[in-house]
Structure formats: C-alpha cells, structure tokens
C-alpha positions as CSV (number, residue, x, y, z in Angstrom):
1,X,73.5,150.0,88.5
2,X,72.3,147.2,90.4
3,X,74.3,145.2,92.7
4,X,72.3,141.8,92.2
5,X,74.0,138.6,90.7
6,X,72.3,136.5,88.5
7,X,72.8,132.7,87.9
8,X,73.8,133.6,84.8
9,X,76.7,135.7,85.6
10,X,77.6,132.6,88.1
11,X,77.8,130.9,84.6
12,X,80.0,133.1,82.6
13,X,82.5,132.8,85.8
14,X,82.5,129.2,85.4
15,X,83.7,128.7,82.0
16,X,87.4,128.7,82.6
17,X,86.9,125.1,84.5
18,X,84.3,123.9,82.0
19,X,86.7,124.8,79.6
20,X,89.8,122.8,81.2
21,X,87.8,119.6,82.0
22,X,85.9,119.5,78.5
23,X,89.1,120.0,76.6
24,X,91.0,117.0,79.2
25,X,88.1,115.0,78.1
26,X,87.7,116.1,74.2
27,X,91.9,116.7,73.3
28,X,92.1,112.5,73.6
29,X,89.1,112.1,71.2
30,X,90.7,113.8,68.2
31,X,92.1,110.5,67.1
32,X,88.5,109.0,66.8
33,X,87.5,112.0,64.7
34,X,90.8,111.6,62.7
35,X,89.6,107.8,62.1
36,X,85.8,109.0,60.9
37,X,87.5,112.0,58.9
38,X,89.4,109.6,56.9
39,X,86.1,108.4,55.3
40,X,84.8,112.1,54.6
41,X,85.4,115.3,52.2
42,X,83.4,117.6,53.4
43,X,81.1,118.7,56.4
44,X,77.6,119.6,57.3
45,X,76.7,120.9,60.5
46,X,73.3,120.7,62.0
47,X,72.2,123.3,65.0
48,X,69.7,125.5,65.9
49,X,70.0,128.6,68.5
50,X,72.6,129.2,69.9
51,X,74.6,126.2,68.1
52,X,74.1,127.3,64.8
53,X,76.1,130.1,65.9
54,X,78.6,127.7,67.4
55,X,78.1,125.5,63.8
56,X,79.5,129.1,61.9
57,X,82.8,129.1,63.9
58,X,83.4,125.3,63.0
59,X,82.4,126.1,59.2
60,X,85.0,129.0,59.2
61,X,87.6,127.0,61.5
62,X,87.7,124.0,58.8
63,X,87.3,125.7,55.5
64,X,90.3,128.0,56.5
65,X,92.4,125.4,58.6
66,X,91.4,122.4,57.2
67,X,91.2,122.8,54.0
68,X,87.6,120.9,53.8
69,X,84.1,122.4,52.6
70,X,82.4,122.9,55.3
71,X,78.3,124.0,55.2
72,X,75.5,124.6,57.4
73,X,72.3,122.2,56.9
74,X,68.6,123.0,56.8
75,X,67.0,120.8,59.0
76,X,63.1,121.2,57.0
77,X,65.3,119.4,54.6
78,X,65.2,116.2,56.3
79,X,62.1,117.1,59.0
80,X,60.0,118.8,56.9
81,X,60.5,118.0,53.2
82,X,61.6,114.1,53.5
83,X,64.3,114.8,51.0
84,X,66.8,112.3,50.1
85,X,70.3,113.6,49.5
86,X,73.5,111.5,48.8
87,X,75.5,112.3,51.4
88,X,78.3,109.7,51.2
89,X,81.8,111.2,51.9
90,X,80.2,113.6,54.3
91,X,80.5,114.3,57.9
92,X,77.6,115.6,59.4
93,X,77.9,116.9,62.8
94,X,75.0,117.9,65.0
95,X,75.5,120.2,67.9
96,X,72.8,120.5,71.0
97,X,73.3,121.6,74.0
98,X,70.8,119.1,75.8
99,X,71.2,116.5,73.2
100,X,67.5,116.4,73.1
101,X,66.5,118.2,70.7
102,X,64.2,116.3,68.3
103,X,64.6,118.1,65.2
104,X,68.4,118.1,65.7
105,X,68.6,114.1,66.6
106,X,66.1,113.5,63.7
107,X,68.2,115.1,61.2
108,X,71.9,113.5,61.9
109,X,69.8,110.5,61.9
110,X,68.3,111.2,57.9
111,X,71.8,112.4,57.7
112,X,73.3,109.2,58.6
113,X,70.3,107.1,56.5
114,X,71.6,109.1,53.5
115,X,75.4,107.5,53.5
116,X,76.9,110.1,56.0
117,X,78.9,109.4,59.2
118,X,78.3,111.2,62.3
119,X,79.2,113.3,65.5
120,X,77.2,114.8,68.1
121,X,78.4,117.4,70.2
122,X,76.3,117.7,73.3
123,X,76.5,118.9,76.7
124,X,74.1,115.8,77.5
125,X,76.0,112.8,78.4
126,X,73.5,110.0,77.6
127,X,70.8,111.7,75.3
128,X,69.4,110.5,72.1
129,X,71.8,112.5,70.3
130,X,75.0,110.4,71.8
131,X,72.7,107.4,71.0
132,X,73.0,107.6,67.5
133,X,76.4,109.4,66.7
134,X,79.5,107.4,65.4
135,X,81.2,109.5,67.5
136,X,79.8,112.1,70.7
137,X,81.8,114.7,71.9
138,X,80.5,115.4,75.4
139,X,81.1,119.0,76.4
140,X,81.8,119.0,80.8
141,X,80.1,122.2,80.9
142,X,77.9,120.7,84.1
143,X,74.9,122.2,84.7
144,X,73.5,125.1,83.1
145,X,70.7,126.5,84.3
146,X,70.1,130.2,83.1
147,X,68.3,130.3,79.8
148,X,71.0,131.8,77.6
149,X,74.1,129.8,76.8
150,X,77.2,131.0,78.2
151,X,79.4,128.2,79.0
152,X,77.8,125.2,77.1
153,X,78.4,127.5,74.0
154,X,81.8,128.2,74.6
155,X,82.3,124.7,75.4
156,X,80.9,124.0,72.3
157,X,83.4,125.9,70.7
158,X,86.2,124.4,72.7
159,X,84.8,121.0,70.6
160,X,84.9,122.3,67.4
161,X,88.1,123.4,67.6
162,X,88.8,119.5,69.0
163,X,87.1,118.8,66.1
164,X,89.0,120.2,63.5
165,X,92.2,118.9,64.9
166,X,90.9,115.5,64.7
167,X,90.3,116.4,61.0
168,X,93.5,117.7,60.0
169,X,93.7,121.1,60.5
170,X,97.3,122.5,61.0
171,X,96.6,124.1,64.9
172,X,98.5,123.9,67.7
173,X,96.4,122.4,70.3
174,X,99.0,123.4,73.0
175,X,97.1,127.0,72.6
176,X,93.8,125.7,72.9
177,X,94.9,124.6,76.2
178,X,95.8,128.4,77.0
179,X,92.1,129.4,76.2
180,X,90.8,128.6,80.2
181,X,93.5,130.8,81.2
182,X,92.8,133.5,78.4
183,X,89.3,133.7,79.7
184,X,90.2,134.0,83.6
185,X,92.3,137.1,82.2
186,X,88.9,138.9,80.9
187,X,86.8,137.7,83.8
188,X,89.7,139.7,86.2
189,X,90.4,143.3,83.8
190,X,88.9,146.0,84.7
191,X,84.8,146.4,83.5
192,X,84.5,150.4,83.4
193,X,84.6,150.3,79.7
194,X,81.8,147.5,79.7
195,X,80.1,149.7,82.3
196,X,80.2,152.8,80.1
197,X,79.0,151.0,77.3
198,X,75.9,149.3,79.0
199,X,74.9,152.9,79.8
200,X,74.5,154.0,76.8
201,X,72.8,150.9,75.8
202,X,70.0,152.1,78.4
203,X,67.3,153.9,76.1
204,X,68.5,152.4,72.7
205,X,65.6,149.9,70.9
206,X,68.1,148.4,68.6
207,X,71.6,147.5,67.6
208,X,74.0,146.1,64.9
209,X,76.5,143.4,65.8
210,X,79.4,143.0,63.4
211,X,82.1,141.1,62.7
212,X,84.1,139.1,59.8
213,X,85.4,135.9,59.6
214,X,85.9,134.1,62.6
215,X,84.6,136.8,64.7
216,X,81.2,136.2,62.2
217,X,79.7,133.5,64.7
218,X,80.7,136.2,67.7
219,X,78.6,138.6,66.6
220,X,75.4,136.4,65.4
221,X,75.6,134.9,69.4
222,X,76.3,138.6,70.9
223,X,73.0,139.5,68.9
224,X,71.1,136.9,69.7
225,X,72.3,136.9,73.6
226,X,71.2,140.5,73.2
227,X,67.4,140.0,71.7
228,X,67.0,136.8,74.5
229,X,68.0,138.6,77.5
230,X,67.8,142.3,77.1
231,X,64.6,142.6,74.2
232,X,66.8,144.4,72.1
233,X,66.4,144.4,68.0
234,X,69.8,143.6,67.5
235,X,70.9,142.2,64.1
236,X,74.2,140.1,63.9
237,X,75.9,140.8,60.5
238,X,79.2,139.9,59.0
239,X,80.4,143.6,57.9
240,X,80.6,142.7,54.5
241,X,77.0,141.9,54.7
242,X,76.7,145.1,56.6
243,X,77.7,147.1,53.5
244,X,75.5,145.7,51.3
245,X,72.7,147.8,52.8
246,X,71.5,147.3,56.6
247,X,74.0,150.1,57.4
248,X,71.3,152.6,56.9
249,X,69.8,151.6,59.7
250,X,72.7,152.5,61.8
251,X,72.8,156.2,63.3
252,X,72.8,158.1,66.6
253,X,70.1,156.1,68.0
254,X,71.5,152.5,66.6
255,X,74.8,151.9,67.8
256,X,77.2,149.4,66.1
257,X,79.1,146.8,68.5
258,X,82.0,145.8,66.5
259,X,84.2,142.4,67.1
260,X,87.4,141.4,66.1
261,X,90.9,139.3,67.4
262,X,93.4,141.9,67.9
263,X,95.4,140.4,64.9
264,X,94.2,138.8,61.5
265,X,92.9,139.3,58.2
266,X,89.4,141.0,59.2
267,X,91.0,143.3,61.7
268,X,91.4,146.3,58.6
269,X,88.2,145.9,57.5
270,X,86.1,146.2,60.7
271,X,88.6,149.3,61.5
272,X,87.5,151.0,58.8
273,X,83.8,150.1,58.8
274,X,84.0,151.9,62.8
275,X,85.6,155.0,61.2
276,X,82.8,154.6,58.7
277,X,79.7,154.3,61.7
278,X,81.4,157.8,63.4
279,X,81.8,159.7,60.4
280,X,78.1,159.3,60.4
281,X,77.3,160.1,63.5
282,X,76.4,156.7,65.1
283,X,78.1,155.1,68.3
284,X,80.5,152.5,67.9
285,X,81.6,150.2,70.6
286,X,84.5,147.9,70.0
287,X,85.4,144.0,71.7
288,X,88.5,143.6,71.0
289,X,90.7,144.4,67.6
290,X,93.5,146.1,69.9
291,X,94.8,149.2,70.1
292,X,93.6,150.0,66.2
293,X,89.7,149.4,67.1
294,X,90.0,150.7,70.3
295,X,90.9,154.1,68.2
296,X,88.7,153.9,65.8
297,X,85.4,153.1,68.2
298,X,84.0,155.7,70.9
299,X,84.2,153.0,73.3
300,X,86.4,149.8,73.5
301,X,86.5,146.4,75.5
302,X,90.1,145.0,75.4
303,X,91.4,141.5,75.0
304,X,94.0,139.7,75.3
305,X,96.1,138.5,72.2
306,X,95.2,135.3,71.2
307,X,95.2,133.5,67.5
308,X,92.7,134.3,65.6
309,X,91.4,130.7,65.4
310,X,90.9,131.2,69.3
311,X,89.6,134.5,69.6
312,X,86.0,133.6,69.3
313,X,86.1,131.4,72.1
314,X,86.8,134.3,74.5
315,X,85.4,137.6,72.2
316,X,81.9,136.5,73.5
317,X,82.6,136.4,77.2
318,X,82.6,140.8,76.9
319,X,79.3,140.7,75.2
320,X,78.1,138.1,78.0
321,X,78.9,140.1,80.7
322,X,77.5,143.4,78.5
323,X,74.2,141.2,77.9
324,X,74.1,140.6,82.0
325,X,74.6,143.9,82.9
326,X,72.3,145.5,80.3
327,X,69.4,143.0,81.5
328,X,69.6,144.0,85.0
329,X,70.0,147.6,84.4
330,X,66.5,147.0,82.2
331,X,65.1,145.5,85.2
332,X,64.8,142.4,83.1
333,X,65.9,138.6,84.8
334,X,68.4,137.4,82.5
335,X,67.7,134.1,84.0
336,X,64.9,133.6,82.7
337,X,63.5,135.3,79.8
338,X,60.2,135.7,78.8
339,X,58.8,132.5,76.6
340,X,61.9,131.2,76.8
341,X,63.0,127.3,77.9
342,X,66.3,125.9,78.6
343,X,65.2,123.4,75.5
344,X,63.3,124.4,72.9
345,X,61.9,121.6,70.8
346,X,61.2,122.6,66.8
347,X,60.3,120.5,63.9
C-alpha cells in the first residue's frame, strides 16, 4: 500500500481541535436555541450531501432525546414547486457546510416566509446562510479543503448535538466534551484491521453500508464517502431497510460494512443481521458494536465506549480513514474527485 498522504487524511487528523474549539464556541449558544425552542414543536431540517446525512443524526438525536418530531424537508418543495406550507410552531434548521448553498439558503428563507423560526448551521462564518438565520451556529472546523467532508461533518454533528441541548433534550453535555478526546483515541489504535479490510475492498464493485438508529446517518455518510472518493456502488441502508429486500444483493462479491456503538438498542439487531450476511457466504466487516460484532463479523474495527447519542460522531472517523486508504490503494486522489467541487450549487 502506498505510503502518500493526502490532504484529506491531514483532515480527518484535525478533527479532535475542530471539535474542541467548535463545541467552546457552540456549548454557550444552547441558551439562544433554548430561547427559539420555546416558540417551536417540532423540527425540519434542510441539507443536502453530506448534511443531510448530518440532518438524520439530529432527526434521531431529538425525536429520542428530546421528545420533539423531528423531519427531513424537500427542498423542490420550496425551490421547485413554490408551495406554501404553514409552518408556524416549527424550527427549521438548515445545515451547509459553506453556507452558500443557494438552494439551502432559499429554502430556510421560504421556511421562515411560511411562519417558521430559524437556525443555520455552517462552517461559513459570514455567508448568506448566517444572514438570514434567527440564530447561526458556526462550526470552527477552519478550512477544508479536500472534497469530501471529514471534519466540517463531524463538526456539524458536534452542533446538532449543541442543538438539541438547547432544546431540551436530557444529555449530559459534560460527555460531549469527552468526544475530542474519544476521537484522538481512534486516530492513535492500531489500523491492521482497517488495513485488512481495505484489502479486500481492492477488486469489489460494490458494497452495503448498515446500520440502525443512530448509527443510520453513519452508514448513509460511510456510503456516500465511499461512492465520492473510491467509485464504489455502495448503498447506505438502515438494516431494517436492509431486510426488506436489498439483501439479495449482498454475497461473496458484495461485502456488508456494518456500524453500531458498542452498547444500545440496535446493537442485537445489527449482530444478528452479520451472522445473517456469513451464513450466506458474504463478507462482513464490523465498526464498532464491541466485542459482540467484532464476533459476529470476519473483520472488526474497535471503538471506544461512548453513549450511544455520541457514537456517531466518532463511528465515521474508521470509515474515513477506510475511504482514504481504499482511494489510494485504487490509485484514485481522494482530494479531489472526479466532477466533484468543494460546493455544489442545486436548485
């Protein structure tokens, strides 16, 4: 395997500090979202890429913690059809990286027309997208200059999770604060199991990507990391979703990567679904889920025990590194990947 770095590896190493200066900037802020909250029921989220996936660990943070309905939007809703819904007593909160995005700034801003307050999380101090939110929650990711999103999504997650503090949600955000720390821990471990499982990536045209629960918006950014960087059909499925049929298509030449905290409700089920995958015949590699995925998988990343509130926010770092690895052992840039921009611009 190649030796050569990549910017974007130079990324995934520098979340820890994004992490601890975006959550001293954020943690202060959840009293203005406790202020907006108190005029709001529920909450729409409004994201594209790689925040959409971001967007499905805030849905699953809120409705479970914070006891509000939380949904994703369809922006051709607002850009496309010019609908008007009543959206008093909602919370619509639009995530983008850049802040520039004009479909994503154009629909908080139909959002808002339609009775709704606002938030924009950004990693763009200044854009459009802070222009027109009640409140912005400005990620301090610095930076980023590889195409995929490595630490302005997991920055973004560090906001969400500021986020549904602000809005009630009985966490503790002493262990957020741990999260930096949890994330050095995977950057040091060992990597001959990530190694091992990049090799047998080599030669494979496609892969599933499951997970449940919180670990759901793991597996949709694993996948999509994995198409971006590495050209690789790889579908991200909750494994309920999984059973309902897309599980033909996994066998010895479609390997299942399978996510999970090392604790919590989903842990069982994604178990079993890995037993499931070998009993066929098909690979399956495992990121995190302890000592009872690691036994159930042919391969296994471990992690370090965290809630499972937190554990999305350092289950994608493995499948970073794995998408980094994978690229360059391609031959592929993962810096850079083909008809790809930093911001992509939809409508």
């Amino acid at each position: 395997m190649t030796t050569t770095t990549s910017v974007m590896r130079s990324e995934i190493a520098q979340q820890p500090e994004a992490l601890r200066t975006t959550l001293d900037a954020l943690l202060p802020m959840a009293d203005e979202v406790e202020r907006l909250g108190r005029e709001t029921r529920q909450v729409l989220f409004i994201a594209r890429g790689s925040s959409d996936n971001a967007a499905v660990y805030g849905s699953y943070l809120l409705q479970a913690h914070g006891g509000r309905l939380a949904t994703l939007a369809s922006p051709s809703i607002a850009t496309t059809y010019n609908a008007k819904i009543d959206l008093s007593g909602v919370l619509a909160v639009a995530i983008s990286q850049s802040g520039r995005t004009e479909e994503i700034v154009d629909t908080m801003s139909w959002a808002a027309e339609c009775g709704a307050r606002t938030v924009g999380i950004t990693n763009g101090g200044g854009s459009p997208l802070t222009e027109v939110a009640d409140v912005a929650l400005v990620t301090q990711a610095g930076d980023e200059l590889a195409v995929p999103a490595t630490k302005t999504y997991t920055t973004q997650l560090a906001a969400l999770a500021v986020l549904a503090l602000g809005l009630g949600a009985d966490l503790d955000p002493g262990l957020l604060r741990g999260v930096p720390d949890t994330i050095d821990d995977v950057l040091a471990q060992p990597t001959d199991q990530l190694d091992a499982i990049v090799e047998r990536l080599v030669g494979v045209q496609g892969a599933v990507i499951s997970g449940r629960g919180m670990a759901f918006s793991t597996a949709l950014e694993a996948a999509l990391k994995l198409k971006e960087a590495c050209y690789l059909h790889a579908m991200g499925l909750s494994y309920a979703d999984l059973l309902h049929g897309p599980i033909a298509v996994v066998d010895r030449d479609t390997p299942a990567i399978l996510l999970a905290a090392n604790s919590g409700p989903t842990l069982p089920g994604t178990v079993a679904l890995a037993e499931r995958v070998v009993s066929a015949g098909a690979p399956a590699y495992g990121i995190g889920g302890g000592s009872a995925l690691a036994g159930a998988c042919d391969l296994s990343v471990p992690m370090p025990d965290v809630p499972e509130w937190l554990a999305p926010i350092s289950l994608i770092v493995p499948a970073q590194l794995l998408t980094e690895k994978l690229a360059r052992r391609l031959g592929y840039n993962p810096d850079a990947p083909r008809g790809l921009g930093k911001v992509t611009q939809t409508s």
